[in-house]
Every structure is written in structure tokens, then in C-alpha cells.
C-alpha positions, 0 to 999 in steps of 0.5 A: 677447304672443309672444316676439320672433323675434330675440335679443340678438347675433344677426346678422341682415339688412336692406335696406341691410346686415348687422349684430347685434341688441344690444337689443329692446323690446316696444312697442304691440304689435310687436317693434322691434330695435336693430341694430349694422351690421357695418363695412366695410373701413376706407377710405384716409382712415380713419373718420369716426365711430363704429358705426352703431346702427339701429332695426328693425321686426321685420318689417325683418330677416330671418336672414342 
């Protein structure tokens, strides 16, 4: 099994933004990455929700 190609706090990119590796699991032979997406300026109205955690593909992410 190779050694995953990210580590934890790690910023990294995707199509759609920037963000930090917070976790990554070894599955069916490929790497997957729990990405935290970086937020934005805080808009007028103020937040919605909370942070946004993804699910990324090793292949998915690149350095930033």
C-alpha cells in the first residue's frame, strides 16, 4: 500500500477552492481526503451555516 500523498493540515486545492486536509482513510485501494474549504469574507448578511467539510479523491487535489 503506498503512503498517502497528503497529510493532515495540509492546504491544498480543488476545482471549486482551497481548503485543509483535516483526515484521510485508506479504501478499496485509493486514498480519499476530508478536505475543510477555506471561508470566505464574511458577507453583509453574515453566515448561514458552519464550515464545509468535503470528501476528495486523491487524484481530486493538487498543492496549492
Amino acid at each position: 500500500m503506498a503512503s498517502p500523498k497528503f497529510q493532515k493540515g495540509q492546504v491544498v486545492e480543488f476545482i471549486g477552492g482551497v481548503g485543509s486536509v483535516v483526515n484521510y482513510r485508506h479504501s478499496s485501494g485509493n486514498w480519499s481526503y476530508f478536505v475543510k474549504m477555506e471561508m470566505g469574507l464574511e458577507p453583509e448578511f453574515g453566515r448561514i451555516g458552519a464550515e464545509t467539510t468535503v470528501l476528495l479523491f486523491e487524484t481530486d487535489i493538487k498543492l496549492e
